[in-house]
C-alpha positions as CSV (number, residue, x, y, z in Angstrom):
1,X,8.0,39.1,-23.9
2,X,8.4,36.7,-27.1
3,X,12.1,38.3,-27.9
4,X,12.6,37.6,-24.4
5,X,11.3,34.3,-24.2
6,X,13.0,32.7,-27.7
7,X,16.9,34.4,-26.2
8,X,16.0,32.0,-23.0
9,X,14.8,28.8,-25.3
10,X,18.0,29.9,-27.2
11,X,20.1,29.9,-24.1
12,X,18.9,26.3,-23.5
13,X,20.0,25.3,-27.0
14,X,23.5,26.5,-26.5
15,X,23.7,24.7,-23.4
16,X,22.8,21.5,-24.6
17,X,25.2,22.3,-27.7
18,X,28.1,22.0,-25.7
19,X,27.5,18.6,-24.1
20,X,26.7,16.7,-27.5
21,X,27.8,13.4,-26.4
22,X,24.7,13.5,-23.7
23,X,22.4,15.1,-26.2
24,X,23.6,11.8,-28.4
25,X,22.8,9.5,-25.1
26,X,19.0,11.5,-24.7
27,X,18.1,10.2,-28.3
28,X,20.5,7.2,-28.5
29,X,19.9,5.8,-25.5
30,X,16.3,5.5,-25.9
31,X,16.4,3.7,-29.2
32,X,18.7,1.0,-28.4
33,X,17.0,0.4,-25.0
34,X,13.4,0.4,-26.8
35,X,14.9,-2.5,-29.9
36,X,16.3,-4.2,-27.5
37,X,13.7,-4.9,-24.8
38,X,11.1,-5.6,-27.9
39,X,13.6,-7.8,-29.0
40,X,14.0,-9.9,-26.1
41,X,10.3,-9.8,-25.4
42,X,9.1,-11.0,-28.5
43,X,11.7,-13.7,-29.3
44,X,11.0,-15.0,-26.0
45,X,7.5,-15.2,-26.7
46,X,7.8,-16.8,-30.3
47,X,10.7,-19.3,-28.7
48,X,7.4,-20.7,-25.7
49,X,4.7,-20.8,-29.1
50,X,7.4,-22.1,-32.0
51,X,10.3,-24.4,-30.3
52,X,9.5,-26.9,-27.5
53,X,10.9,-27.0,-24.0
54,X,12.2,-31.0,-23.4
55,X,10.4,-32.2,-20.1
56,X,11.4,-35.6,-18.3
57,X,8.7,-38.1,-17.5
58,X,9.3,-40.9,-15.6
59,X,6.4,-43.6,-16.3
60,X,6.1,-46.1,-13.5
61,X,2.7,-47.1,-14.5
62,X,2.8,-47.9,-17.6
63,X,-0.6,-48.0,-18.1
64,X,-3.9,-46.2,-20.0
65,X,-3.3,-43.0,-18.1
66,X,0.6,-42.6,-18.4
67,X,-0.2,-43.7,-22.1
68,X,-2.3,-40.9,-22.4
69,X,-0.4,-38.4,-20.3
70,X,2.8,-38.9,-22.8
71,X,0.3,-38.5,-26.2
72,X,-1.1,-35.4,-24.9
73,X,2.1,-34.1,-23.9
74,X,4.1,-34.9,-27.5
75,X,0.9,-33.6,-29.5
76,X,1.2,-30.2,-27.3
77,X,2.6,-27.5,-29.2
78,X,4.7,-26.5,-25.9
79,X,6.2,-29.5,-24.7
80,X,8.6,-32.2,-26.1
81,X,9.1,-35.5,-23.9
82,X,12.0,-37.4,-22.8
83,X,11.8,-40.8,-21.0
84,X,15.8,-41.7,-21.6
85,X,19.2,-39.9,-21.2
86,X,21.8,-41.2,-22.9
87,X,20.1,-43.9,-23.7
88,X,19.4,-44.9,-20.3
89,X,15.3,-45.6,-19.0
90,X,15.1,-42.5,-16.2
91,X,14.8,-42.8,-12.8
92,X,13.2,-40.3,-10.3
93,X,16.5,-39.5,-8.7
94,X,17.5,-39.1,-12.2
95,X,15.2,-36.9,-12.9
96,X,15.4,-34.8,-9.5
97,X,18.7,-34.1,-9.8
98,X,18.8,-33.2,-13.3
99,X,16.2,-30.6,-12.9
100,X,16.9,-29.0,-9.7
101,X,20.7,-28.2,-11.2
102,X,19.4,-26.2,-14.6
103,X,19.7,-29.2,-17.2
104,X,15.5,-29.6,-17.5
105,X,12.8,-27.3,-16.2
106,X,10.3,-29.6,-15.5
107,X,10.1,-33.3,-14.6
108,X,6.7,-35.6,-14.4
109,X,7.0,-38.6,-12.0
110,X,4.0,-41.3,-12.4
111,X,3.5,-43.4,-9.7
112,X,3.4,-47.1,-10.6
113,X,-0.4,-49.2,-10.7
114,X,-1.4,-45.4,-11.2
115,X,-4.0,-46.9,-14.0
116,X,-5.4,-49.8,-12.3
117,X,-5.7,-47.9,-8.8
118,X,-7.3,-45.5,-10.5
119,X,-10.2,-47.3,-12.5
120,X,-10.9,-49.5,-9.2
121,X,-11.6,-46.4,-7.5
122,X,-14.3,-45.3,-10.3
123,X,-15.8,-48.8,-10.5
124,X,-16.0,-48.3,-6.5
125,X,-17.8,-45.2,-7.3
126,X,-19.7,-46.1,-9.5
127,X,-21.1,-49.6,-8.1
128,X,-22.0,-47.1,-5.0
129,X,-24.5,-45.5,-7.4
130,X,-25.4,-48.0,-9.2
131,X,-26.2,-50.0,-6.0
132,X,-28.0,-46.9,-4.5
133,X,-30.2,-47.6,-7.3
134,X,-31.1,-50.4,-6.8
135,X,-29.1,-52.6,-9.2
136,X,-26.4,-54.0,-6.8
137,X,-24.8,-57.8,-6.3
138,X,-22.6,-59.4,-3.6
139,X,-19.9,-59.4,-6.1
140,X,-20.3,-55.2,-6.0
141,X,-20.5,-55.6,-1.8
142,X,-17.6,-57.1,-1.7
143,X,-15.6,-54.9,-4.3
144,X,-16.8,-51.8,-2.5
145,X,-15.1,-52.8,0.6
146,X,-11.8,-52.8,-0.5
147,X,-9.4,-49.6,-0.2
148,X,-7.7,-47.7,-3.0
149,X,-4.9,-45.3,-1.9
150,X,-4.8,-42.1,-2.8
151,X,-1.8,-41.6,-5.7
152,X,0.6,-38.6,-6.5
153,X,1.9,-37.3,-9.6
154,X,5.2,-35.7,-8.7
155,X,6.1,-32.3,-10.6
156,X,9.9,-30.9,-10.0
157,X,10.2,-28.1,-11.5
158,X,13.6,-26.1,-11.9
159,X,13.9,-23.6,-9.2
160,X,15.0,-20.9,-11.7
161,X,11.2,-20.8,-13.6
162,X,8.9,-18.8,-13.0
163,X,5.5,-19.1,-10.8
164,X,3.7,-18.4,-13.8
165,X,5.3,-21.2,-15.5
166,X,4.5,-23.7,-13.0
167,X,1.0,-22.3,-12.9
168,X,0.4,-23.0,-16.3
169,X,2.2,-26.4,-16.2
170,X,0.4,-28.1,-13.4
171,X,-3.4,-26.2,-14.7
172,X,-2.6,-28.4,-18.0
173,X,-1.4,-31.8,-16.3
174,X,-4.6,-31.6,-14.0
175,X,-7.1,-31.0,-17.4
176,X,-5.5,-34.2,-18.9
177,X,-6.2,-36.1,-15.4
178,X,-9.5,-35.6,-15.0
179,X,-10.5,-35.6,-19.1
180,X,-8.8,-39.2,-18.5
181,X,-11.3,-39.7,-15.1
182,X,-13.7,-38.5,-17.0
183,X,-13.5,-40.4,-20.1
184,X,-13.4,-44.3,-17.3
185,X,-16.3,-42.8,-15.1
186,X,-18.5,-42.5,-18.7
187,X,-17.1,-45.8,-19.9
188,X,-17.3,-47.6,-16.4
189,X,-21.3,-46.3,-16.0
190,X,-21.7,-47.5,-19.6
191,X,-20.6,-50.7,-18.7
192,X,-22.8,-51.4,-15.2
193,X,-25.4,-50.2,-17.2
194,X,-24.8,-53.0,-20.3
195,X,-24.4,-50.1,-22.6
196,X,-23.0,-51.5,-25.6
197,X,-21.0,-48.4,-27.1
198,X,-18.1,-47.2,-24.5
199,X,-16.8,-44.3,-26.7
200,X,-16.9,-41.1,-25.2
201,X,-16.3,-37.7,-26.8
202,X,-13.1,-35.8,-25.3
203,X,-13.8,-32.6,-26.5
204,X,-14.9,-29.9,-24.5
205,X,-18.9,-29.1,-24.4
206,X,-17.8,-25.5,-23.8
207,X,-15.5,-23.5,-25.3
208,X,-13.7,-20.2,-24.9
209,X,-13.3,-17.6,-27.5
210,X,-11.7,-14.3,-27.4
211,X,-12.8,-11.1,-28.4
212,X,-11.0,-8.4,-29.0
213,X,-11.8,-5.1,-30.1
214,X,-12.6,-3.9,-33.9
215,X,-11.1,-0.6,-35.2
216,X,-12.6,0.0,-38.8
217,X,-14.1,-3.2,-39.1
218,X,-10.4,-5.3,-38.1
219,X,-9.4,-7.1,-34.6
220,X,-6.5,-5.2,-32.7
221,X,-4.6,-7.7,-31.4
222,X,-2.1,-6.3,-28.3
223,X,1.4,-7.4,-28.9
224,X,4.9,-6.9,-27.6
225,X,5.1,-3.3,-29.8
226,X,2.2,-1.9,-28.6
227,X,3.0,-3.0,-24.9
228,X,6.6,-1.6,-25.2
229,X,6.5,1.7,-27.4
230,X,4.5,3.4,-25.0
231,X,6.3,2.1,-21.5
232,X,9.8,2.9,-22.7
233,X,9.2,5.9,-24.9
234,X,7.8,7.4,-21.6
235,X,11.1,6.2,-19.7
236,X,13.1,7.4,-21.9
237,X,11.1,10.8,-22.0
238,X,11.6,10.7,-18.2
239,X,15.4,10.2,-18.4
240,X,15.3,14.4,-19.5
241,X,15.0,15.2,-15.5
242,X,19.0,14.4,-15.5
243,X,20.6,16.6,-17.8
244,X,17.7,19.6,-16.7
245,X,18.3,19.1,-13.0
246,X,21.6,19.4,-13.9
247,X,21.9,22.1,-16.3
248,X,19.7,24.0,-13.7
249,X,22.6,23.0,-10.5
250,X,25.0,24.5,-13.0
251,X,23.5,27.2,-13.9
252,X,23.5,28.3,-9.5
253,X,26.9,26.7,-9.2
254,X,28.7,28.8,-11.8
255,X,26.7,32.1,-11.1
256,X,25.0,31.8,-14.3
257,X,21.5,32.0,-13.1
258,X,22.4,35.5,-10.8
259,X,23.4,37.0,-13.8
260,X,20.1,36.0,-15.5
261,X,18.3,37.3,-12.3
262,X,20.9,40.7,-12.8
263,X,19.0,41.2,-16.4
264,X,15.2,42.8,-16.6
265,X,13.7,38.7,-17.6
266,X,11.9,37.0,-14.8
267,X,12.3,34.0,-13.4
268,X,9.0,32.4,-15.0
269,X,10.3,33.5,-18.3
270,X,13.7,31.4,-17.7
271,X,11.6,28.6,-16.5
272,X,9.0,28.5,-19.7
273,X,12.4,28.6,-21.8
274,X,13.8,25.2,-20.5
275,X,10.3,24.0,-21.0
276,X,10.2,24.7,-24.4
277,X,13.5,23.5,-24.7
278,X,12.8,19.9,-23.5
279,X,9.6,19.9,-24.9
280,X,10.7,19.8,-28.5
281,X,13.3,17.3,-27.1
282,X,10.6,15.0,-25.6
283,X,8.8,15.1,-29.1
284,X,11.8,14.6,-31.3
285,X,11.9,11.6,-29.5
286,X,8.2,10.0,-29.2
287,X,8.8,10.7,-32.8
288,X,12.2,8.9,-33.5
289,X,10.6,5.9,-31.1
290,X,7.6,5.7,-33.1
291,X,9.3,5.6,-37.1
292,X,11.5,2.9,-35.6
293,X,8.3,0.9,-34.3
294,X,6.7,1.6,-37.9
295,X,9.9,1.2,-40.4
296,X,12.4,-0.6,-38.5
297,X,10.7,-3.2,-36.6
298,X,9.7,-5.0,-39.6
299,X,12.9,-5.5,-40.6
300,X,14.2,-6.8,-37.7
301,X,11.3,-9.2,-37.7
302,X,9.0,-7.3,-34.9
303,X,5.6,-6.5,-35.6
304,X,5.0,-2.9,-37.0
305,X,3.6,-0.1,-34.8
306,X,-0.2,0.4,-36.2
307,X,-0.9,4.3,-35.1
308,X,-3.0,4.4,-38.2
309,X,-5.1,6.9,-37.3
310,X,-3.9,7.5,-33.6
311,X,-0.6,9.3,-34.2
312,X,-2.6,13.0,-33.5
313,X,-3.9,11.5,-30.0
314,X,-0.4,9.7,-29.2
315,X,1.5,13.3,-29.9
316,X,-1.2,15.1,-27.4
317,X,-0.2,12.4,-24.6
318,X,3.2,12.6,-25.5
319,X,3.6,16.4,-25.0
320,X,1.8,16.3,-21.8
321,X,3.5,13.5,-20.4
322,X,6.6,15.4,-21.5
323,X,5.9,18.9,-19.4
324,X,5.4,16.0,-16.6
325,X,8.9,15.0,-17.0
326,X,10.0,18.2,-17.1
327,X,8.1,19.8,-14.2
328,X,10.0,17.1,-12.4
329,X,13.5,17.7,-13.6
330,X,13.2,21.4,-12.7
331,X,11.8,21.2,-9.9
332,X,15.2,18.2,-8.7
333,X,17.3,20.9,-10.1
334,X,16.0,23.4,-8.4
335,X,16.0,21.7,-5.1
336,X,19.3,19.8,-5.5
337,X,22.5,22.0,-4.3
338,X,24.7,19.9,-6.1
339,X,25.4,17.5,-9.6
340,X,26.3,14.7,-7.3
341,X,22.8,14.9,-5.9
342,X,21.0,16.0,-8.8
343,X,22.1,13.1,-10.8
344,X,22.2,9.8,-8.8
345,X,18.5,11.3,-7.4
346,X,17.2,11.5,-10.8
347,X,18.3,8.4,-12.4
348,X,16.7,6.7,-8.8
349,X,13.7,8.5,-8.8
350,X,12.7,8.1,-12.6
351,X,13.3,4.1,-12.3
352,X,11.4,4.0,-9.0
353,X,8.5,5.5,-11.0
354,X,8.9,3.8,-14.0
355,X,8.8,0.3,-11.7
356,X,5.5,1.5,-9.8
357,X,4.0,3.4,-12.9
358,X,4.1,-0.3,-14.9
359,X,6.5,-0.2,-17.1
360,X,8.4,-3.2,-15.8
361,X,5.6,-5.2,-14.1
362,X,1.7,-4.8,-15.1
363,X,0.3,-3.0,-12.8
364,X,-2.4,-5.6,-12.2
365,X,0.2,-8.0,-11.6
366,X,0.7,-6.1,-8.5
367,X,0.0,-6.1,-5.0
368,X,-3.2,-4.5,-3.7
369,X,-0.8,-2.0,-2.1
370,X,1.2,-1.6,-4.4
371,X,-1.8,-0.9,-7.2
372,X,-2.6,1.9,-4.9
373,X,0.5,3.3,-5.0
374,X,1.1,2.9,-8.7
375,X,-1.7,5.4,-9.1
376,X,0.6,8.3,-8.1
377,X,2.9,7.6,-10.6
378,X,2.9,9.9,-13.8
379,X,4.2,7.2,-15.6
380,X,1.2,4.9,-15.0
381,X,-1.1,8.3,-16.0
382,X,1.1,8.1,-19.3
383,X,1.1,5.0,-19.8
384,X,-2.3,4.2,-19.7
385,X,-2.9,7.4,-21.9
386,X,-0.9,5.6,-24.5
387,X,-2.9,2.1,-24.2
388,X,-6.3,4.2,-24.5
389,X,-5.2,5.0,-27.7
390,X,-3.3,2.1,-29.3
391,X,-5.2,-0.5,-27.4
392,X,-8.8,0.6,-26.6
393,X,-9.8,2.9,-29.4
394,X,-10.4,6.0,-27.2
395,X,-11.3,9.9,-28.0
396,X,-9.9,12.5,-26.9
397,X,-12.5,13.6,-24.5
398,X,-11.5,9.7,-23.0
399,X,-7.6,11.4,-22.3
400,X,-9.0,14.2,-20.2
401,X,-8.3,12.4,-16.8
402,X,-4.8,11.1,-17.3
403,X,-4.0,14.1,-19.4
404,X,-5.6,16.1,-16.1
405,X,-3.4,14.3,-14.1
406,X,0.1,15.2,-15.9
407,X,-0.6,18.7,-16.6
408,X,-1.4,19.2,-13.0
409,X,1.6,17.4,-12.0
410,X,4.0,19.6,-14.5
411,X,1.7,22.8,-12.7
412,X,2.1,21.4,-9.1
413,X,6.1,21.0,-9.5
414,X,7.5,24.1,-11.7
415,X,5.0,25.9,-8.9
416,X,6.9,24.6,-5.5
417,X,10.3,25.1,-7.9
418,X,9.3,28.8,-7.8
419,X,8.3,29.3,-4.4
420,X,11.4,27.5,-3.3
421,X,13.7,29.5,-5.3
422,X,11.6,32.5,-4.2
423,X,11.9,31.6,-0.6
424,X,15.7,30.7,-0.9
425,X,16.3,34.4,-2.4
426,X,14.2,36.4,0.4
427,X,16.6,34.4,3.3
C-alpha cells in the first residue's frame, strides 16, 4: 500500500516536472502578488499619516470661526490648506470646478457673516435662559425677536474618493464647529452672568484610548503584514485547483487515468497521491510567503512578519486550508470534461471565494447578506484561522471550528469526486 502510494505521489511529481514554467508561476506568482499588494497598502497608508492632501477653502466670513477652521485644519497632521491658485483669492466656482475634474479632493466653502450669525444665535439662546431665570431686560426682549438664518458650510468633494474619506472629512469639520459653538455658548453664559474670566478649556473632558492585546507582556499592534500574509498566502494556496483540475482533465483526455484504473491501485490510492503531491506544494509555499514577510519585508521598508511563537499553529492552518484547496481542485477536475472548462472555472471560482471569504473587502465591511454568505467560504474559515493566531493569541483547541470546517470541506469534495467518477464508470 505505501510502495503503491509513493509511485502515485511520484507520478504527480513527474507531471508537474514537465510543465516547469507553471510550477515557476505556482511559487512565483504568489510572491510577487503578496510584495506587491503589501506594498501598495502600506505606502498608501504611510502617504494619508506622513504627507498632507492640499484641500481648498474658500473663507467668505472672515471671521473667529473661519479663523479657527483654517488653524485647525493647518495644525492637522492630514490636511494642508490652500486659499489661492496662482496667486489668485479662490472663488467657489473656482473651487467647484477644480475639484469635481481630479485637481483637489476636497473643497470647504464658508458662507459669509458665518461668525457674527452664528454668536447672535447663541446670545439668542442664551438670553432665553437667562431670562427664563429670571434675569431678563427689554434690551434681551427685543434681541430675542430677531431671526438668524440657518448657514451652510459647503463640502465638494472629488467624486473619485472614497465614502470613507468623506466620512472621516465631514466627522472632523463638524468636531471643530461645535468645539467652536461650544467654546461662544461658555463665553456668552460667562458674560450674562458678569463672569469675569471668558477662557474656556478646548480639550476634551473624555478621552479614547485603545487597547490592544499583550502577547508576553508587549501590544500586538495589526498592520498591513499581518492583514495580508494570511489573505493572499491562502489565495495563492487556492490558485493549486488550476493546474490539479487540469492535470486530472488530462489525465481522462489522454487515456492516462484508464490505464491507471487497468493496474491493481485504486482509485482512492491515485487520489491520496495528488494530495500529497499539492500538499507539500501548498506548504512549500506558506513557507516561501512567510521568510519573505520575516526577511524581506524589512528591507523593502514593510514591517516584519512577527510568528514568534505562532509559526507551529500557522503550519496546522496552513495544511488544512491546503487539503481544502485541493479537495476543491479535484473534485473541478473531476467534474470538468475539458481544460477549457477546467481552467476559466477555476480561476472564476477561487476569486469569487477569495472576494466573499474577505480577502479583498473585510468581511464586516459587508452587507448583512453578504456576511452570511461569506460564511461558506473556506477562505473566510482560513482566514480567520490565520488572524486567531497572529492577531488574537489563540490555542489550538481555539482552531478546532475553522479547522473543522476545512477538513470537512476537503472530506465532502474528494467524496462527491469519487461517487461521481464511480457513477460515470457504472453508465
Amino acid at each position: 500500500m505505501l510502495y503503491k502510494l509513493l509511485r502515485s505521489v511520484y507520478k504527480e511529481f513527474l507531471l508537474l516536472k514537465r510543465d516547469m514554467g507553471g510550477v515557476v508561476t505556482l511559487f512565483l506568482m504568489p510572491l510577487v502578488l503578496i510584495i506587491t499588494v503589501t506594498l501598495i497598502q502600506d505606502s498608501t497608508f504611510k502617504a494619508v499619516n506622513d504627507s498632507k492632501i492640499p484641500i481648498l477653502l474658500v473663507d467668505y466670513d472672515n471671521g473667529n470661526v473661519s479663523k479657527t477652521v483654517y488653524d485647525n485644519l493647518q495644525k492637522s497632521n492630514v490636511f494642508s490648506v490652500v486659499t489661492k491658485i496662482d496667486n489668485q483669492p479662490i472663488t467657489e466656482a473656482v473651487a467647484k470646478e477644480a475639484v469635481f475634474k481630479g485637481k483637489y479632493q476636497l473643497a470647504i466653502i464658508i458662507p459669509s457673516h458665518l461668525s457674527t450669525d452664528l454668536q447672535a444665535k447663541i446670545d439668542q439662546n442664551v438670553q432665553k435662559i437667562v431670562s427664563s431665570l429670571g434675569f431678563s431686560d427689554s434690551s434681551t426682549t427685543k434681541k430675542v425677536a430677531e431671526i438668524v438664518n440657518q448657514k451652510e458650510v459647503k463640502l465638494y468633494f472629488d467624486p473619485a474618493v472614497q465614502l470613507s474619506f468623506k466620512s472621516g472629512v465631514m466627522n472632523a469639520i463638524d468636531k471643530m464647529i461645535s468645539q467652536i459653538e461650544t467654546k461662544s455658548i461658555y463665553a456668552t453664559f460667562q458674560e450674562q452672568l458678569g463672569e469675569g474670566d471668558t477662557s474656556f478649556e478646548q480639550k476634551s473632558f473624555i478621552t479614547f484610548k485603545e487597547i490592544v492585546p499583550r502577547i508576553n507582556n508587549k501590544e500586538v499592534t495589526p498592520n498591513s503584514v499581518q492583514h495580508n500574509v494570511p489573505a493572499w498566502t491562502l489565495f495563492a494556496m487556492f490558485f493549486i485547483v488550476i493546474p490539479l483540475s487540469i492535470n486530472i482533465v488530462k489525465e481522462k483526455t489522454q487515456g492516462t487515468f484508464i490505464r491507471l484504473r487497468t493496474n491493481p491501485v485504486s482509485n482512492i490510492i491515485v487520489l491520496v497521491g495528488k494530495t500529497v503531491m499539492y500538499l507539500i506544494i501548498c506548504m512549500i509555499q506558506f513557507y516561501m510567503m512567510i521568510a519573505v514577510a520575516i526577511f524581506l519585508f524589512p528591507h523593502l521598508g514593510l514591517p516584519a512578519l512577527n510568528a514568534e511563537g505562532n509559526l507551529m499553529l500557522m503550519s496546522v492552518v496552513a495544511l488544512f486550508s491546503g487539503l481544502a484547496a485541493i479537495g476543491f481542485g479535484i473534485l473541478l477536475g473531476t467534474i470538468a470534461k475539458t481544460q477549457e472548462q477546467s481552467a476559466p472555472f477555476g480561476a472564476t471560482s477561487v476569486i469569487i471565494l477569495a472576494a466573499i471569504g474577505g480577502v479583498w473587502v473585510p468581511v464586516f465591511a459587508m452587507p448583512k447578506i453578504m456576511q452570511v454568505i461569506a460564511q461558506s467560504s473556506p477562505m473566510n474559515w482560513g482566514l480567520e484561522a490565520f488572524y486567531d493566531v497572529l492577531l488574537r493569541n489563540a490555542r489550538l483547541l481555539d482552531l478546532v471550528p475553522e479547522l473543522s470546517l476545512l477538513f470537512l470541506f476537503f472530506i465532502v469534495t474528494t467524496t462527491i469526486a469519487l461517487l461521481y467518477e464511480k457513477k460515470k464508470r457504472a453508465v
